[in-house]
N, C-alpha and C positions, 0 to 999 in steps of 0.2 A: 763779924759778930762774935761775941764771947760765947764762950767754951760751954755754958751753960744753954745755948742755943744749937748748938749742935745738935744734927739729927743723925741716929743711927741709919745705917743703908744696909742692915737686916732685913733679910726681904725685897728690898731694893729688885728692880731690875735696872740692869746697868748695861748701855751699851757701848762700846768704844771700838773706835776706829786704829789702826794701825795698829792692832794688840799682836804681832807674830813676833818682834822684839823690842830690843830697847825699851823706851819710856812706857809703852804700851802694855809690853809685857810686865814690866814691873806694875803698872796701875791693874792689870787683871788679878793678879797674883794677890795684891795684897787689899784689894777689893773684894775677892772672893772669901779670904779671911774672915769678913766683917760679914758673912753669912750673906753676900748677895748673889742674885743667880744674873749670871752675864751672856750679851750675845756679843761676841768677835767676831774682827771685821779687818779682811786684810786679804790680798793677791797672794800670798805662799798660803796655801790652804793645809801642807804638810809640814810646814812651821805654828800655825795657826790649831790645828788639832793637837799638838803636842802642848800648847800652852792650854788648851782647854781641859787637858786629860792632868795637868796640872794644877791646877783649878779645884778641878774635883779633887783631888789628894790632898790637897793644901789644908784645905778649907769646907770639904763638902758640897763644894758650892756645883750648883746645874751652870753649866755653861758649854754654849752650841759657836761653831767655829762655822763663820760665812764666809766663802770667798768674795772677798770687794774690791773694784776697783774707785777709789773715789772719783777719779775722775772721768768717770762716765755717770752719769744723773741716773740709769735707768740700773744702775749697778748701786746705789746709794736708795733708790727707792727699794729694792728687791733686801739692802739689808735691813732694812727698817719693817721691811711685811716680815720677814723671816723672825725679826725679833718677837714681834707681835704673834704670827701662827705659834709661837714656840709657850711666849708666855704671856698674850693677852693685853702686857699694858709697857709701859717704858716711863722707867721713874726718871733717869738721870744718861743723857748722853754725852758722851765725851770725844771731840771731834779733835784727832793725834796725829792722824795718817798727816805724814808731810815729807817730803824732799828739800833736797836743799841746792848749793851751788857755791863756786867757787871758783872763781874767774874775772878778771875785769873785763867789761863793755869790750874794750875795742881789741881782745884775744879770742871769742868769739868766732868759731866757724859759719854760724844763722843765727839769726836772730830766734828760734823755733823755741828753745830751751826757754822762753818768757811766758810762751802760751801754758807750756808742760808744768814749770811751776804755777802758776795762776790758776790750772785746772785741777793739779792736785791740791794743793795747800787751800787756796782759797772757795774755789767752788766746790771741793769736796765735803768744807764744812757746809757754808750754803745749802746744796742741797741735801746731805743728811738732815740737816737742821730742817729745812723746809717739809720734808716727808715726816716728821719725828714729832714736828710741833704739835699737831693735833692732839696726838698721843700725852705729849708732855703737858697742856693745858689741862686737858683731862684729869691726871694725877698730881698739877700746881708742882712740877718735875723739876730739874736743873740743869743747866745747858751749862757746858764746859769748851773752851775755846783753849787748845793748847798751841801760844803762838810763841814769841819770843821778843829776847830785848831788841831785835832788829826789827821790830811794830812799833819802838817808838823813835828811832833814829836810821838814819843813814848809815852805813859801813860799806868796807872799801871791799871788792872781789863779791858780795853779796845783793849785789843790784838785785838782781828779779826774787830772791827771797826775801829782802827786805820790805820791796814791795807788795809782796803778795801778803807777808804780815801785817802790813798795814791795811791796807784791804779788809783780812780779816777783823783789826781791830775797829776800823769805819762802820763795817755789819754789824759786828756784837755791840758795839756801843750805842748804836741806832735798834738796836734789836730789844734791848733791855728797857728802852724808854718805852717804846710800843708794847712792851708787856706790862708794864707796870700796873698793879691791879690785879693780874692773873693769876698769884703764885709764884708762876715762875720764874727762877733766879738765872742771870747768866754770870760766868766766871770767866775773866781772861785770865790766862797765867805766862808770865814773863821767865823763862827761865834763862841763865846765860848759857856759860857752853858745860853741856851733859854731857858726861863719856858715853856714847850710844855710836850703834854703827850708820847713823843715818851721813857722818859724813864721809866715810868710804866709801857711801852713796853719792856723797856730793858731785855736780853735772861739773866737768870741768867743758876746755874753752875749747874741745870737737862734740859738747853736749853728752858724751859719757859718765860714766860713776868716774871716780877717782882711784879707787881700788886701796888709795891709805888715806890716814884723815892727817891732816895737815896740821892740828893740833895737839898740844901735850896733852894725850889726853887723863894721862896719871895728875893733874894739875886742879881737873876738870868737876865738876859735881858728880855724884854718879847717879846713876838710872833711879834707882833704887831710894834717894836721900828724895831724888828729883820728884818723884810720883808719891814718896810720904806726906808731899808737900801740898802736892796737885791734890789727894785726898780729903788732907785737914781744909784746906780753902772748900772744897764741893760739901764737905759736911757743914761745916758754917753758911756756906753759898755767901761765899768775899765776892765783892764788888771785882779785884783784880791782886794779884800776885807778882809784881818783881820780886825775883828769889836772890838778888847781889846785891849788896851794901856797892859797889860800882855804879850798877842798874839805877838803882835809888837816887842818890847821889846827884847820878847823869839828868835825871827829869827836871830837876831845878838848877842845872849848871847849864844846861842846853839852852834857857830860858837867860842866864847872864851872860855866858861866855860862849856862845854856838861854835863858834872857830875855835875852845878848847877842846870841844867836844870830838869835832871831826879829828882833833891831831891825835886824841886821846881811842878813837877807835881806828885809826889807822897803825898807829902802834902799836892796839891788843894784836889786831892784822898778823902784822909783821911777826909778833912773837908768837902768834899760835896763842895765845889764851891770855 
Protein backbone atom coordinates (compact mmCIF):
# COMPACT_ATOMS: atom_id res chain seq x y z
CA UNK A 1 0.00 0.00 0.00
CA UNK A 2 1.24 3.57 -0.22
CA UNK A 3 2.61 5.67 2.37
CA UNK A 4 -0.44 7.43 2.71
CA UNK A 5 -2.21 4.25 3.95
CA UNK A 6 -0.08 3.68 6.42
CA UNK A 7 -1.21 3.32 9.92
CA UNK A 8 0.39 4.52 12.94
CA UNK A 9 0.86 1.46 15.81
CA UNK A 10 0.56 4.33 18.52
CA UNK A 11 -1.29 2.64 20.92
CA UNK A 12 -0.87 -0.49 19.16
CA UNK A 13 -0.42 -3.60 21.07
CA UNK A 14 2.03 -5.49 19.71
CA UNK A 15 3.05 -9.00 20.25
CA UNK A 16 6.25 -10.85 19.08
CA UNK A 17 7.58 -13.88 19.34
CA UNK A 18 11.48 -14.48 19.71
CA UNK A 19 12.04 -10.76 20.93
CA UNK A 20 15.35 -11.76 23.40
CA UNK A 21 17.64 -10.92 20.40
CA UNK A 22 18.50 -10.50 16.88
CA UNK A 23 15.61 -9.58 14.61
CA UNK A 24 13.19 -9.71 17.44
CA UNK A 25 14.89 -7.42 19.50
CA UNK A 26 15.48 -4.93 17.01
CA UNK A 27 11.52 -5.10 15.93
CA UNK A 28 10.66 -4.50 19.86
CA UNK A 29 13.10 -1.72 20.12
CA UNK A 30 12.11 0.27 17.38
CA UNK A 31 8.37 -0.77 17.66
CA UNK A 32 8.20 0.55 20.98
CA UNK A 33 9.51 3.90 19.55
CA UNK A 34 6.43 4.41 17.62
CA UNK A 35 4.54 4.55 21.06
CA UNK A 36 3.32 0.91 21.20
CA UNK A 37 2.93 -1.14 24.22
CA UNK A 38 4.37 -4.69 23.64
CA UNK A 39 4.05 -8.23 25.07
CA UNK A 40 7.66 -10.52 24.52
CA UNK A 41 7.92 -13.75 23.95
CA UNK A 42 10.89 -15.98 24.15
CA UNK A 43 12.64 -19.03 26.58
CA UNK A 44 15.83 -16.55 28.06
CA UNK A 45 13.30 -14.66 30.20
CA UNK A 46 16.63 -12.76 31.67
CA UNK A 47 17.57 -11.69 28.08
CA UNK A 48 13.86 -11.13 27.44
CA UNK A 49 13.32 -8.61 30.56
CA UNK A 50 16.38 -6.79 29.59
CA UNK A 51 14.92 -5.93 26.25
CA UNK A 52 11.63 -4.88 27.85
CA UNK A 53 13.37 -2.67 30.43
CA UNK A 54 14.72 -1.29 27.14
CA UNK A 55 11.58 -0.63 25.64
CA UNK A 56 10.54 1.36 28.40
CA UNK A 57 13.78 3.67 28.05
CA UNK A 58 13.58 3.88 24.51
CA UNK A 59 10.38 4.78 23.74
CA UNK A 60 8.23 4.86 26.82
CA UNK A 61 6.57 2.15 25.87
CA UNK A 62 4.75 -0.59 28.53
CA UNK A 63 6.13 -3.71 27.51
CA UNK A 64 5.81 -7.20 29.81
CA UNK A 65 8.58 -10.00 29.04
CA UNK A 66 6.83 -13.80 28.82
CA UNK A 67 8.81 -16.73 29.02
CA UNK A 68 7.70 -18.90 25.56
CA UNK A 69 8.46 -21.77 24.24
CA UNK A 70 6.87 -21.96 20.79
CA UNK A 71 7.08 -25.07 20.40
CA UNK A 72 4.87 -26.31 22.96
CA UNK A 73 1.02 -25.05 22.06
CA UNK A 74 0.19 -24.77 25.78
CA UNK A 75 3.26 -22.29 25.93
CA UNK A 76 2.04 -20.16 22.87
CA UNK A 77 -1.59 -20.14 24.26
CA UNK A 78 -0.41 -18.79 27.99
CA UNK A 79 1.60 -16.06 25.75
CA UNK A 80 -1.36 -14.85 24.12
CA UNK A 81 -3.68 -14.76 27.66
CA UNK A 82 -0.65 -12.97 29.18
CA UNK A 83 -0.77 -10.41 26.50
CA UNK A 84 -4.49 -10.03 26.88
CA UNK A 85 -4.54 -10.07 31.04
CA UNK A 86 -1.80 -7.29 30.60
CA UNK A 87 -3.50 -5.28 28.05
CA UNK A 88 -7.06 -6.43 27.00
CA UNK A 89 -6.71 -6.63 23.34
CA UNK A 90 -3.76 -7.45 20.58
CA UNK A 91 -3.67 -5.23 17.50
CA UNK A 92 -0.65 -6.80 15.60
CA UNK A 93 1.29 -10.09 16.10
CA UNK A 94 4.47 -11.00 14.90
CA UNK A 95 5.46 -14.70 14.83
CA UNK A 96 9.93 -14.49 14.69
CA UNK A 97 10.91 -17.05 17.18
CA UNK A 98 12.78 -19.58 14.60
CA UNK A 99 15.83 -21.90 14.58
CA UNK A 100 17.70 -22.75 11.92
CA UNK A 101 20.15 -25.65 10.59
CA UNK A 102 22.98 -26.40 8.65
CA UNK A 103 23.85 -29.60 7.48
CA UNK A 104 23.24 -31.99 4.61
CA UNK A 105 20.62 -34.90 4.89
CA UNK A 106 22.95 -37.61 4.82
CA UNK A 107 25.58 -35.92 7.71
CA UNK A 108 22.79 -36.20 10.08
CA UNK A 109 23.27 -38.07 13.36
CA UNK A 110 18.71 -38.65 13.52
CA UNK A 111 16.48 -37.70 11.71
CA UNK A 112 14.92 -35.79 15.18
CA UNK A 113 16.30 -32.25 14.23
CA UNK A 114 13.02 -32.17 11.37
CA UNK A 115 10.47 -32.49 14.12
CA UNK A 116 12.45 -29.67 16.43
CA UNK A 117 12.43 -27.33 13.47
CA UNK A 118 8.95 -27.83 12.26
CA UNK A 119 7.75 -27.41 15.96
CA UNK A 120 9.57 -24.44 16.34
CA UNK A 121 9.48 -22.45 13.21
CA UNK A 122 6.25 -23.64 11.83
CA UNK A 123 3.80 -24.61 14.66
CA UNK A 124 4.95 -22.07 16.81
CA UNK A 125 3.52 -19.52 14.38
CA UNK A 126 0.33 -21.85 14.01
CA UNK A 127 -0.40 -21.91 17.15
CA UNK A 128 0.20 -18.41 18.39
CA UNK A 129 -1.54 -17.37 15.50
CA UNK A 130 -4.53 -19.69 16.34
CA UNK A 131 -4.79 -18.38 20.12
CA UNK A 132 -4.30 -14.66 18.94
CA UNK A 133 -6.94 -14.73 16.06
CA UNK A 134 -9.90 -14.17 18.07
CA UNK A 135 -8.17 -11.23 19.55
CA UNK A 136 -6.85 -10.01 16.26
CA UNK A 137 -10.55 -10.11 14.34
CA UNK A 138 -11.86 -8.20 17.16
CA UNK A 139 -9.41 -5.23 16.48
CA UNK A 140 -9.49 -6.05 12.18
CA UNK A 141 -5.25 -6.56 13.58
CA UNK A 142 -2.29 -7.73 11.59
CA UNK A 143 -0.54 -11.10 11.39
CA UNK A 144 3.21 -10.92 10.53
CA UNK A 145 4.95 -14.11 9.32
CA UNK A 146 8.74 -13.72 9.64
CA UNK A 147 9.92 -16.58 7.34
CA UNK A 148 12.73 -16.44 4.67
CA UNK A 149 13.90 -16.66 1.15
CA UNK A 150 14.29 -20.45 1.82
CA UNK A 151 9.94 -20.41 1.87
CA UNK A 152 10.27 -20.05 -1.63
CA UNK A 153 13.21 -22.29 -2.78
CA UNK A 154 15.37 -25.25 -2.07
CA UNK A 155 19.04 -24.59 -0.61
CA UNK A 156 21.64 -27.01 -0.04
CA UNK A 157 22.65 -27.81 4.12
CA UNK A 158 19.03 -26.21 4.96
CA UNK A 159 16.72 -29.19 4.22
CA UNK A 160 14.36 -28.94 7.31
CA UNK A 161 14.50 -25.09 7.51
CA UNK A 162 13.60 -24.72 4.27
CA UNK A 163 10.91 -26.81 4.75
CA UNK A 164 9.39 -25.76 7.59
CA UNK A 165 9.53 -21.98 5.74
CA UNK A 166 7.57 -23.39 3.35
CA UNK A 167 5.12 -24.66 5.50
CA UNK A 168 4.90 -21.53 6.97
CA UNK A 169 4.38 -19.88 3.72
CA UNK A 170 1.33 -22.72 2.68
CA UNK A 171 -0.53 -21.44 6.16
CA UNK A 172 -0.21 -17.71 5.87
CA UNK A 173 -1.12 -17.87 2.36
CA UNK A 174 -4.26 -20.00 2.96
CA UNK A 175 -4.81 -17.98 6.02
CA UNK A 176 -5.11 -14.50 4.32
CA UNK A 177 -7.80 -15.80 1.81
CA UNK A 178 -9.93 -17.20 4.69
CA UNK A 179 -9.76 -13.86 6.22
CA UNK A 180 -10.60 -11.72 3.63
CA UNK A 181 -13.43 -9.46 4.69
CA UNK A 182 -12.32 -9.38 8.29
CA UNK A 183 -9.76 -6.74 8.50
CA UNK A 184 -7.21 -8.56 9.08
CA UNK A 185 -4.03 -8.19 7.09
CA UNK A 186 -1.33 -10.98 6.94
CA UNK A 187 2.41 -10.16 5.96
CA UNK A 188 5.07 -12.63 4.96
CA UNK A 189 8.53 -11.28 5.04
CA UNK A 190 11.38 -12.76 2.88
CA UNK A 191 14.58 -11.67 4.37
CA UNK A 192 17.97 -13.29 2.99
CA UNK A 193 20.83 -13.71 5.39
CA UNK A 194 20.56 -11.05 8.51
CA UNK A 195 23.55 -10.78 10.67
CA UNK A 196 21.72 -12.20 13.78
CA UNK A 197 22.85 -14.96 16.21
CA UNK A 198 20.31 -17.37 15.11
CA UNK A 199 23.00 -19.09 13.18
CA UNK A 200 25.44 -19.83 15.83
CA UNK A 201 22.30 -21.43 16.83
CA UNK A 202 22.13 -23.17 13.73
CA UNK A 203 21.43 -27.44 14.48
CA UNK A 204 24.56 -28.94 12.91
CA UNK A 205 24.85 -32.83 11.73
CA UNK A 206 24.87 -34.34 15.86
CA UNK A 207 21.60 -31.89 16.05
CA UNK A 208 23.59 -29.14 18.22
CA UNK A 209 23.82 -25.33 17.79
CA UNK A 210 27.02 -24.60 15.86
CA UNK A 211 28.46 -22.36 18.18
CA UNK A 212 30.00 -20.00 14.84
CA UNK A 213 27.84 -18.96 11.96
CA UNK A 214 29.26 -20.08 8.83
CA UNK A 215 28.54 -16.98 7.14
CA UNK A 216 30.32 -13.65 6.39
CA UNK A 217 28.34 -12.15 8.30
CA UNK A 218 29.96 -8.41 8.08
CA UNK A 219 28.55 -9.10 4.27
CA UNK A 220 25.15 -9.65 5.69
CA UNK A 221 21.91 -7.21 6.15
CA UNK A 222 21.84 -6.23 9.74
CA UNK A 223 19.20 -6.87 12.41
CA UNK A 224 18.32 -3.60 12.60
CA UNK A 225 17.98 -2.54 8.50
CA UNK A 226 16.25 -6.06 8.64
CA UNK A 227 13.24 -5.22 11.30
CA UNK A 228 13.04 -1.18 9.76
CA UNK A 229 11.81 -3.16 6.97
CA UNK A 230 9.50 -5.80 8.74
CA UNK A 231 8.04 -2.60 10.33
CA UNK A 232 7.20 -0.41 7.15
CA UNK A 233 5.64 -3.67 5.51
CA UNK A 234 3.17 -4.20 8.92
CA UNK A 235 2.29 -0.50 8.82
CA UNK A 236 1.19 -0.69 5.25
CA UNK A 237 0.01 -4.43 6.04
CA UNK A 238 2.12 -5.66 2.41
CA UNK A 239 0.88 -8.63 1.02
CA UNK A 240 4.69 -10.08 1.25
CA UNK A 241 8.49 -8.70 1.55
CA UNK A 242 11.44 -10.25 -0.29
CA UNK A 243 14.18 -7.92 1.04
CA UNK A 244 17.12 -8.89 -2.00
CA UNK A 245 17.22 -7.67 -5.46
CA UNK A 246 18.84 -11.73 -5.52
CA UNK A 247 15.53 -12.94 -3.61
CA UNK A 248 13.36 -11.05 -6.38
CA UNK A 249 15.15 -11.80 -9.20
CA UNK A 250 15.17 -15.62 -8.11
CA UNK A 251 11.02 -15.87 -8.22
CA UNK A 252 10.84 -15.36 -11.89
CA UNK A 253 14.29 -17.16 -12.79
CA UNK A 254 13.09 -20.22 -10.86
CA UNK A 255 10.07 -20.28 -13.09
CA UNK A 256 12.64 -20.24 -16.50
CA UNK A 257 15.72 -21.67 -15.50
CA UNK A 258 15.10 -23.87 -12.05
CA UNK A 259 18.46 -25.62 -12.56
CA UNK A 260 20.09 -22.08 -12.53
CA UNK A 261 18.50 -21.59 -9.65
CA UNK A 262 19.66 -24.49 -7.60
CA UNK A 263 23.54 -23.86 -9.01
CA UNK A 264 22.96 -20.32 -7.99
CA UNK A 265 21.98 -21.26 -4.30
CA UNK A 266 24.50 -23.83 -3.95
CA UNK A 267 27.21 -21.31 -4.50
CA UNK A 268 25.66 -18.53 -2.18
CA UNK A 269 26.14 -22.11 0.16
CA UNK A 270 29.53 -22.63 -0.54
CA UNK A 271 30.49 -18.91 -0.07
CA UNK A 272 28.66 -18.12 3.05
CA UNK A 273 26.49 -15.34 1.67
Amino acid sequence: MADALAVSLRGNVVAITGASSGIGRELALQIAARGARLALGARDLSRLSEVARECAERGGAEAIAVRTDVSDEASCRAFVEAAIRQFGRIDTLVNNAGIGMWARVDELADASVFERLMRVNYLGAVWCTYHALPHLRRSRGRIVAVSSLTGKTGVPTRSGYAASKHAMHGFFDSLRIELRGTGVSVTIVCPGFVATEIRERNLGPDGRPLGTSPVREAEAMTAGECARRIVRALERREREVVMTARGRAGQWLRLLAPGLVDRIAARAIARGI
